[in-house]
C-alpha positions in Angstrom: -19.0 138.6 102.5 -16.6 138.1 105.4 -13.1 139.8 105.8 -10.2 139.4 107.6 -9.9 141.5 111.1 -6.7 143.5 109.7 -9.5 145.8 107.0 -11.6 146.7 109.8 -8.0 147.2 112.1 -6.8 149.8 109.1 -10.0 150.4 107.9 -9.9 154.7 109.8 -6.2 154.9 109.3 -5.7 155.1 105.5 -6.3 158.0 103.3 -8.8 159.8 105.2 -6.0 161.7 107.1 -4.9 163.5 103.5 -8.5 164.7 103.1 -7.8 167.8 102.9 -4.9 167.6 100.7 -7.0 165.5 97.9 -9.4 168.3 98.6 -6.6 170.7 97.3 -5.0 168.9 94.8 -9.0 168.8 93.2 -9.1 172.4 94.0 -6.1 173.1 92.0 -7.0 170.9 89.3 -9.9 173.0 88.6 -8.0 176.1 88.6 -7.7 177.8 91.7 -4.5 178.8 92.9 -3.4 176.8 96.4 -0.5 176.8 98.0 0.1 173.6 98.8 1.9 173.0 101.9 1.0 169.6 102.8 3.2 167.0 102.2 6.9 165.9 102.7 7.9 166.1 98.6 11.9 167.7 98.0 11.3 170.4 95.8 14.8 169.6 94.6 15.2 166.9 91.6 17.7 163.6 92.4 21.1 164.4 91.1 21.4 164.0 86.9 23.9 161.0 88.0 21.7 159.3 90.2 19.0 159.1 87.2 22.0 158.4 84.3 23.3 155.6 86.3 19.4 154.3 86.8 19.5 154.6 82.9 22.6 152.5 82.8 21.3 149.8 84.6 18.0 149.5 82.5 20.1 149.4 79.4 22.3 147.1 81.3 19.2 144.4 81.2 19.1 145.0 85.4 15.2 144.4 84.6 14.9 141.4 85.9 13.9 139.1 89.6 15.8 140.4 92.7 17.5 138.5 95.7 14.6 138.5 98.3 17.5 140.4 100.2 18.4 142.8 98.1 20.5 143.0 95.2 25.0 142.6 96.3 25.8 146.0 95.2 23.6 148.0 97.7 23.7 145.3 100.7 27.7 146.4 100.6 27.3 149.5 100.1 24.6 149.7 102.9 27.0 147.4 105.2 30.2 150.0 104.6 27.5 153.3 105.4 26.2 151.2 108.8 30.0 149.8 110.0 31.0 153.1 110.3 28.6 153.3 112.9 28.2 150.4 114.5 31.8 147.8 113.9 30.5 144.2 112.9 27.8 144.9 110.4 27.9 143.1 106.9 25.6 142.6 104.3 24.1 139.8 106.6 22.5 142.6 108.7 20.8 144.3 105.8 17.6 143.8 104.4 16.0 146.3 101.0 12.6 147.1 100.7 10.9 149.7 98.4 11.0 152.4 100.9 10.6 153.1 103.8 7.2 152.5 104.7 7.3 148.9 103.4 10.8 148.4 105.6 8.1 149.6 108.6 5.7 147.2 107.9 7.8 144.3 107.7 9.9 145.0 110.8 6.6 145.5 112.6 5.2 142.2 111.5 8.2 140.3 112.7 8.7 141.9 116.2 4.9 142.1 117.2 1.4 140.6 117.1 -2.0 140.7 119.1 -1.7 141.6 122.9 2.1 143.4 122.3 2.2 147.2 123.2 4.7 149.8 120.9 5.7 152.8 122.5 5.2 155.6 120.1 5.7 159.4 120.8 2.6 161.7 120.0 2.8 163.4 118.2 4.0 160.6 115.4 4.0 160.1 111.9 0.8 159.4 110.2 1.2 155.8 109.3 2.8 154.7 112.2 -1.1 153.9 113.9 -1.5 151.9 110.9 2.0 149.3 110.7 1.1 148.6 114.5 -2.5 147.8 114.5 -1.6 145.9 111.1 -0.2 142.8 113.3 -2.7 143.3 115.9 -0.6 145.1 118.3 -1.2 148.4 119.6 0.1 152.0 120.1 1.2 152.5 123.7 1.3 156.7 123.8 4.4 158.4 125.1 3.8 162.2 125.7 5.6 164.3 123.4 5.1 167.9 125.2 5.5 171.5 123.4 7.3 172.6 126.3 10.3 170.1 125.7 10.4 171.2 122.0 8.7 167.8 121.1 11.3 165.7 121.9 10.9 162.3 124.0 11.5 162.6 127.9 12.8 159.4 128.9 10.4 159.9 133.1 7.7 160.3 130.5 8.7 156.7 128.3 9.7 155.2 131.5 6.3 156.1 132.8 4.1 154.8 129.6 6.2 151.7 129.5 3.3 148.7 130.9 4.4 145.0 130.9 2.9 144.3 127.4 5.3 146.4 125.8 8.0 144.7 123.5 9.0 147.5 120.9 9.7 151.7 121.3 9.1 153.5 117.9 11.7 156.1 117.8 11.7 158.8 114.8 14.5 161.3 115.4 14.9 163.7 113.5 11.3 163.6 114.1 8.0 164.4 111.6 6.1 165.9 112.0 7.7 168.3 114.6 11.2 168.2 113.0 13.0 167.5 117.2 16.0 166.1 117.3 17.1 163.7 120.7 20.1 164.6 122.3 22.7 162.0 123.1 21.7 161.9 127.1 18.3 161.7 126.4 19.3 158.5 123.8 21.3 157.1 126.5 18.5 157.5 128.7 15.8 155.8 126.5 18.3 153.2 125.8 18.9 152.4 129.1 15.2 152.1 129.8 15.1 149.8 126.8 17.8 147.2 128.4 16.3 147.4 131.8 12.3 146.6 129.7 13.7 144.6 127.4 12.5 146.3 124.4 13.3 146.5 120.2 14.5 149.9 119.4 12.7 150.7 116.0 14.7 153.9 114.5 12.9 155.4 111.7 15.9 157.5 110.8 14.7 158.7 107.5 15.7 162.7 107.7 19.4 161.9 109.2 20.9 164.1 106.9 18.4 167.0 107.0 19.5 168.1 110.5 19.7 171.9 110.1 23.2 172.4 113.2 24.7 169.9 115.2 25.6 165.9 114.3 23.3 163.1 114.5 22.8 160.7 117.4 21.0 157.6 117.2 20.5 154.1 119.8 22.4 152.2 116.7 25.6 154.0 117.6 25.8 151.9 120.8 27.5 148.9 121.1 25.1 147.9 124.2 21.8 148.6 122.4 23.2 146.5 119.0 21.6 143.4 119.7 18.3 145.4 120.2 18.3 148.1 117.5 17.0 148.0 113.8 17.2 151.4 111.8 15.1 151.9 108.9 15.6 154.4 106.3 15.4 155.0 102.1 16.8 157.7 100.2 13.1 159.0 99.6 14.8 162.5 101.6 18.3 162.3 101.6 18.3 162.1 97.8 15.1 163.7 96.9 14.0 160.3 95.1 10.6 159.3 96.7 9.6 158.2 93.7 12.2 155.1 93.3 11.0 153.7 96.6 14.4 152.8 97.5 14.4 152.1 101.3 16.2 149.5 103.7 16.3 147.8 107.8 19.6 147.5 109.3 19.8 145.7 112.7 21.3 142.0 114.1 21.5 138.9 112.2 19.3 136.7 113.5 16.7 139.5 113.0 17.2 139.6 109.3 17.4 136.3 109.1 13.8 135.4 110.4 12.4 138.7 109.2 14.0 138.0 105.5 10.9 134.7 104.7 8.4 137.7 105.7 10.0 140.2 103.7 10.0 137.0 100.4 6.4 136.9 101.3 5.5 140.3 100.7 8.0 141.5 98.3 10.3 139.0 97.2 12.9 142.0 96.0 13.0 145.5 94.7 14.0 146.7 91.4 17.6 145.8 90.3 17.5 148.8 88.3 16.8 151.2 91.1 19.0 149.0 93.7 21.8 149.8 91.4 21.6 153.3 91.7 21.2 153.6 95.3 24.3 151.8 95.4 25.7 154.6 93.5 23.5 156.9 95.7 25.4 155.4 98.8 28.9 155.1 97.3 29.4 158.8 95.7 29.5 162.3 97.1 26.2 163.9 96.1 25.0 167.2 97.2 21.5 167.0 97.4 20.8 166.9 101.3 23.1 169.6 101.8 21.4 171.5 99.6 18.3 170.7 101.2 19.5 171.2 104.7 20.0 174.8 103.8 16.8 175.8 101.9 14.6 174.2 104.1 16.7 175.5 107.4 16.7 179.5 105.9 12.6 178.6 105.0 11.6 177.1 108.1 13.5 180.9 109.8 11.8 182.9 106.5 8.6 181.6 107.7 8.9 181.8 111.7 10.0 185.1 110.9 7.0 186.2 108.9 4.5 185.0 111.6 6.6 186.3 114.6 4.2 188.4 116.6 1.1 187.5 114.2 -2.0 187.1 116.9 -3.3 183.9 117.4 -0.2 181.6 115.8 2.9 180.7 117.3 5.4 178.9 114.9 7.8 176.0 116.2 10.8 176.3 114.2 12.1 172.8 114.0 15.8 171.4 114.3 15.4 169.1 110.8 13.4 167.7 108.2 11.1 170.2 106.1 8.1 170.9 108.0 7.0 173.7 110.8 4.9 173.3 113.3 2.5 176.1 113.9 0.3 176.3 117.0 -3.2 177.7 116.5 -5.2 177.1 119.9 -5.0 180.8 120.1 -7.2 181.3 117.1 -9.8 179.2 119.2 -9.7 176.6 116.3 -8.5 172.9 116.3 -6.0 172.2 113.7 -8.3 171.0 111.6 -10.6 173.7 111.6 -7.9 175.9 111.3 -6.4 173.6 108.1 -10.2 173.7 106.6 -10.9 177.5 106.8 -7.4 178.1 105.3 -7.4 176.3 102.6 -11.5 177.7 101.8 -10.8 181.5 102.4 -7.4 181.7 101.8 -6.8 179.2 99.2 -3.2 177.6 101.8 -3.4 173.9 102.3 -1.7 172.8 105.5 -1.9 169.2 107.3 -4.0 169.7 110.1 -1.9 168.2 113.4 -4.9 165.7 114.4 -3.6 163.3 111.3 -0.4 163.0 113.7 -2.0 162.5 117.4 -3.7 164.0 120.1 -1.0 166.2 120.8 -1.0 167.6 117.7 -4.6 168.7 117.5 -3.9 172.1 117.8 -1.1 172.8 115.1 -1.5 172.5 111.9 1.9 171.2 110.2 4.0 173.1 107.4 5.5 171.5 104.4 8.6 173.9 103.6 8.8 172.0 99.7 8.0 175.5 97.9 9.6 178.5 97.0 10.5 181.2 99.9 8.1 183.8 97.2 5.2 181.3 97.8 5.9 180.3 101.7 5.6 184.0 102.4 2.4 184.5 100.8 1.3 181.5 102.4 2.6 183.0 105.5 0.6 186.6 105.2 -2.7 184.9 104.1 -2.2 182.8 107.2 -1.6 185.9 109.4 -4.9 187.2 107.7 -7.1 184.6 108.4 -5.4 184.2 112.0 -6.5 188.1 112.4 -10.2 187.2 111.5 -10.5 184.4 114.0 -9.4 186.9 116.8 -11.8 189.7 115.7 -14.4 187.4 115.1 -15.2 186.9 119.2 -15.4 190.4 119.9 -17.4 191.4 117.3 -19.8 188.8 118.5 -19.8 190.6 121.7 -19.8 193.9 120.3 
């Protein structure tokens, strides 16, 4: 039987890169203890309001079809959050989706096709590969270097760019390495993006999980408006993944011939669940703040614990709820690394190869469990670190 081109585009870029956390989740199922450290899931449950008023609504009858836009409650609240930011924006700049991922996808599908480059820093979110080759496009790489703390150089952007490029991916606060740009550098890259004529795609999804400092984004600009579209959800900032409550925000006449694509695919999300990220939007709740500060004093608990530990050499990030940890010392990709960890020490970590090249030597750190657990995780990491080293010089022995 034949197929269409977009199976065999996907076809390495699905599942296979949380291998070795369905390998865990089997493990635990039959009994063994993990520690699973893999993915990006708040250990902290939505606020009791967010669910009563998602309760409400049911009981309300809010069961029923959606505007293929999204439903008037959250487009205004959505339009009041973004005009603080950037002036002019109504509801007629929004767009929901269910989450974030799906907000991706669409805005991908209406900027790009076959023969378009995206600029994407490595390393990059895991389904970022995936939304790009999904038109036909493809990833054009942009150098994320350790060095730099991970976060984009706009010589090393301004020397990826090639004449086929038409969009830059930009995740800041950034996953997997949890960088954060600074305002020069974002008025660097944005200046590179007038002068190349390229879409500013802002994946902006852990905005209120930076750890110091305020957040800084191309959106805030007046002169990158016309080119900017932010995607984000309240999958972090209120701990609902779940709900897949997400969102685009950028010009008019974007949403406008984006919103048929978005009908195509969606045609709406849940009135129930639109209704509470209205309230979500609209109210004072304190669940990133709470976050912020677990997963800040984790991510120090942790760097702490393997300070000095042979072989590793933690990254403690400025946001999000990951940690980097380089292993090259160990003499071990990431992956190998990830693999022996989780089979002699029972510690299931995301190797770094599921998030680029530049990554294959960490593995990557979900901070989502208690500080007890991340600092076992931490000493049988140290142990198994200790082994690797040994292990050379007893082959030499």
């Amino acid at each position: 039987m034949r197929y269409a081109s977009i199976t065999d585009r996907l076809a390495d870029l699905g599942s296979g890169k949380w291998a070795l956390h369905h390998q865990a989740r089997r493990m635990k199922a039959e009994g063994v203890p993990v520690i699973e450290l893999t993915i990006g899931e708040p250990d902290v449950a939505p606020d009791p309001a967010l669910l009563a008023e998602c309760q409400r609504a049911m009981n309300a009858g809010r069961t029923r079809y959606s505007s293929g836009r999204g439903e008037p409650a959250v487009l205004q609240a959505l339009a009041a959050r973004y005009a603080r930011r950037q002036a002019d924006v109504t509801a007629e700049n929004v767009l929901c989706f269910p989450g974030t991922q799906a907000a991706l996808y669409a805005v991908m599908c209406g900027l790009v096709e076959a023969g378009d480059g995206v600029l994407v820093g490595d390393p990059l979110y895991a389904t970022y590969d995936g939304v790009i080759r999904a038109t036909g496009a493809h990833r054009v790489t942009v150098t994320l270097r350790p060095e730099h703390g991970f976060r984009m150089q706009p010589a090393d952007l301004e020397a990826a760019i090639t004449p086929d490029c038409r969009v830059l991916l930009l995740n800041s606060p950034h996953n997997p390495t949890g960088a954060v740009l600074t305002s020069d550098a974002i008025d660097a890259i944005g200046a590179l993006c007038r002068r190349h004529d390229l879409w500013i795609v802002c994946d902006e999804v852990y905005e209120q999980l930076i750890f110091s400092g305020t957040f800084d984004s191309p959106f805030d600009r007046p002169e990158l408006a016309e080119r900017t579209i932010v995607v984000s959800s309240i999958s972090k900032s209120h701990a609902a993944p779940g709900f897949r409550s997400g969102w685009a925000v950028g010009p008019k006449e974007f949403c406008t011939r984006l919103l048929p694509v978005s009908e195509m695919m969606l045609f709406g999300v849940q009135p129930f669940i639109a209704d509470m990220t209205a309230y979500a939007l609209t109210h004072e709740i304190g669940t990133a703040a709470e976050m912020r500060q677990r997963y800040r004093d984790r991510a120090l608990t942790l760097a702490e614990a393997l300070k000095g530990v042979s072989g590793v050499r933690p990254m403690v990030p400025d946001a999000g709820m990951f940690l980097l940890l380089d292993v090259t010392e160990t003499g071990l990709s990431g992956e190998d690394f990830a693999w022996a960890l989780l089979k002699e020490e029972h510690v299931a970590v995301m190797p770094g190869g599921s998030f680029g090249e530049n990554a294959r030597g960490f593995v990557r750190i979900s901070l989502t469990v208690p500080t007890a657990d991340l600092v076992e995780a931490g000493r049988r990491i140290a142990a198994l670190a200790a082994r690797l080293i040994e292990r050379p010089q007893a082959a030499t022995a």
